[in-house]
N, C-alpha and C positions, 0 to 999 in steps of 0.2 A: 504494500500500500504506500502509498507519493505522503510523505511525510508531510508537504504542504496541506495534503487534506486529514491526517490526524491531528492536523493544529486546530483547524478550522473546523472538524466535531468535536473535539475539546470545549473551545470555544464556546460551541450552539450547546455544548451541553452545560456550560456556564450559565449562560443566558436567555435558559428556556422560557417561551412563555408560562401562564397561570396555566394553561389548560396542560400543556406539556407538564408540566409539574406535576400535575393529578393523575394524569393518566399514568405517567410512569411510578406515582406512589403505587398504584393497582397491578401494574404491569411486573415490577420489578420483583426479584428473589421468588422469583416461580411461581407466584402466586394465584395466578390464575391457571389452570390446568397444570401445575407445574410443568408449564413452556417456557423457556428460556429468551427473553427478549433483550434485546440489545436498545440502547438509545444513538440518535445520530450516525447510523451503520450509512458508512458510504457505498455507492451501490453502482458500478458504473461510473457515469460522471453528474451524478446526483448525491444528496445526501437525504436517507429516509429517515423520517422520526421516528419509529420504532418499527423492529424487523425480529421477527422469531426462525431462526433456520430452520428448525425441525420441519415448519409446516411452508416454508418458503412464502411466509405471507409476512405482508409490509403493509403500515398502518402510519397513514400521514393524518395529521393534526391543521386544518387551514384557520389563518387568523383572518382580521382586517385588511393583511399587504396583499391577501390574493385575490382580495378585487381588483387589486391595480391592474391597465391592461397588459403592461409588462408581463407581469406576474402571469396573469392567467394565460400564456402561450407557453410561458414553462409548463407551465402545470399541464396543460395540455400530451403537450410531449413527453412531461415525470408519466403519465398513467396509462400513455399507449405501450 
């Protein structure tokens, strides 16, 4: 993994939003199903907010910035 983007989920994982917060209290130390979820797993050349490998499922959190139009052409492309 390109060390510039373990800075950079470091980081997102510093500065999570309130909802990111919650969710990964739920999420975190196997708690639900005891699955294994990771926060900030970079995935390609995205970064997903929380990803469990057993079931190969990724679980993104959208705030306010994805109405931006910017934003919503990523997203676009993060979900094809």
């Amino acid at each position: 993994m390109d060390s510039g983007r373990v800075v950079s989920s470091r980081g997102l994982r510093r500065t999570q939003t309130l909802a990111e917060h919650r969710a990964w209290y739920l999420l975190r130390d196997r708690l639900v199903a005891r699955l294994k979820f990771r926060r900030q797993q970079p995935i390609d050349h995205y970064t997903i907010d929380f990803y469990c490998p057993k079931l190969r499922l990724a679980v993104e959190l959208d705030g306010g910035v994805h109405s931006q139009p910017s934003q919503l052409k990523r997203d676009k492309e993060k979900d094809e």
